[in-house]
Phi, psi and omega in degrees: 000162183283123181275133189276182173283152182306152178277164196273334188203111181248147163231131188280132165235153204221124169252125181223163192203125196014107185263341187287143032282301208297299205312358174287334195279346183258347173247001185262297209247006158286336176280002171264018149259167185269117143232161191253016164193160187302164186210179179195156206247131179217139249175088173249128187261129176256025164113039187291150161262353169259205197241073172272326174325297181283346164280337163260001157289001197274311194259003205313314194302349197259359198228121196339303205211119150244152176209134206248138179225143182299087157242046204284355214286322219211112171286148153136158175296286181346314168259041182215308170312287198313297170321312192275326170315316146323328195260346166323117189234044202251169147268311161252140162281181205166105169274133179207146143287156172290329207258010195294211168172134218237109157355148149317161156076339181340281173332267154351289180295316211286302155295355170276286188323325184317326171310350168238028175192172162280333151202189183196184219199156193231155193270143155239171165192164202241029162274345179260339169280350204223150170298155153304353151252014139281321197281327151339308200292297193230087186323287175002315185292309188272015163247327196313130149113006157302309179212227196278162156266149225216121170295179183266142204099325160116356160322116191279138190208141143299145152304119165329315175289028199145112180168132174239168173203162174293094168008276186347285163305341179271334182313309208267356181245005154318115187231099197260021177268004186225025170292154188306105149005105186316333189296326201248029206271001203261018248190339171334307174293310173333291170330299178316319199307305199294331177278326157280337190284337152298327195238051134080034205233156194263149176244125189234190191216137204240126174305316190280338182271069193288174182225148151260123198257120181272146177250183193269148178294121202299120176183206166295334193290316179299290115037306193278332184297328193286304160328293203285343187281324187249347130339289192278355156280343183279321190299289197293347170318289197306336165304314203220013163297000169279004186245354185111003169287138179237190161226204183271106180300156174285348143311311160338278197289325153317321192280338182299293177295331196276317207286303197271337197280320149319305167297353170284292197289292175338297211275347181276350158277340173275027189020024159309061171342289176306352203258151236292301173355297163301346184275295191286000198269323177286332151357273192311345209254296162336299197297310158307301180313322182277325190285335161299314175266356163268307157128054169222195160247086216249086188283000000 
């Protein structure tokens, strides 16, 4: 593609549902960035019950322009993104979580590099937020976010926490008659990847544009996340295997299970909250679960 002008207008948009503890600590360093043309802060609320509103209406004084919008209609990030874009006046968008913290310079790499692609895709990294037995819990967590993230098969995605795309481009691959499912919503970024990689659009990656990612505390809550992250891929297999998203052979997955299940039953007797085994093992649990409810076969 033809490289564009830095853009004239940016809106950051944050789709949340009870944001509290965190989200103040995330709009505290989103009002701390330099950008070198205007911007706004959009704020889609997707049916909190707690007083997240009123702590980011709190901060409304530290940040160019905010703007908070009524998306109580329709649960999911998917419609809560779409709402607030609507509400949006940026030429680039720019997606974030509430419970992150987003680096000095994030903002800034993110529209520049945005100038040479259709969307891009920003660095995480989980050492300043999480204990040594979170990140044990998902070894994984700690190359991840290095570069793009990659469906099985090699499609390429953005983090859903850190990520921009061009109005234009987001208009023309937005389907909002073919959003994801709540069981499969954790999946969202994927889908984005896989809907540019259907109309031909290029994705790139800005290094400098970091996240600090907060992960979930090693348990069940992590466990259930993990599930639901790989649940929701036999939904994008089945969506987007004519573009090259696969699966797991069955020697795969056999070599999978053979690998873990011991080392799974070892740490749940040893009541090892953390060990890495028990993570993928709910994967593996995932995965069954999404080829049932999809009617396919995703080991």
């Amino acid at each position: 593609m033809t490289e564009r002008a830095f853009p004239g207008f940016v809106s950051v948009v944050m789709a949340v549902r009870n944001g509290l503890p965190w989200i103040e600590d995330q709009i505290k360093s989103i009002a701390a960035q330099e950008l070198s043309c205007p911007w706004e802060l959009v704020v889609s609320d997707n049916g909190s019950t707690d007083r997240t509103i009123e702590a980011v209406q709190s901060l409304a004084a530290s940040l160019p322009r905010l703007v908070v919008v009524n998306a109580h209609e329709k649960p999911g990030k998917q419609f809560a993104q779409r709402r607030g874009v609507l509400a949006s006046r940026g030429d680039l968008l720019v997606f974030v979580d509430h419970d992150d913290i987003c680096a000095p310079g994030w903002l800034a790499s993110l529209a520049d590099t945005s100038r040479s692609f259709d969307a891009v895709g920003g660095a995480r990294e989980v050492r300043l937020l999480n204990d040594q037995s979170a990140i044990d819990a998902r070894p994984w967590s700690d190359v991840m976010g290095k570069d793009l993230l990659r469906t099985p098969g090699g499609v390429p995605y953005p983090m859903g926490c850190n990520w921009a795309i061009w109005r234009d481009v987001w208009h023309e691959m937005d389907d909002p008659t073919n959003d994801l499912p709540i069981w499969a919503m954790s999946s969202e970024d994927a889908e984005a990847g896989c809907r540019l990689a259907r109309h031909g659009r290029t994705l790139g990656f800005a290094p400098q544009a970091m996240v600090h990612y907060r992960l979930r505390p090693p348990g069940r809550a992590t466990r259930r996340q993990l599930r639901s992250y790989d649940c929701a891929l036999a939904l994008i297999y089945k969506r987007h295997r004519d573009i090259g998203v696969r699966r797991n052979t069955l020697g795969e997955a056999a070599k999978i299970y053979l690998r873990l299940t011991p080392r799974a039953c070892k740490a749940w007797f040893e009541h090892d909250e953390s060990h890495w085994a028990r993570a993928e093992l709910a994967q593996a649990v995932g995965r069954i679960e999404g080829s049932i409810r999809c009617k396919i076969f995703y080991p």
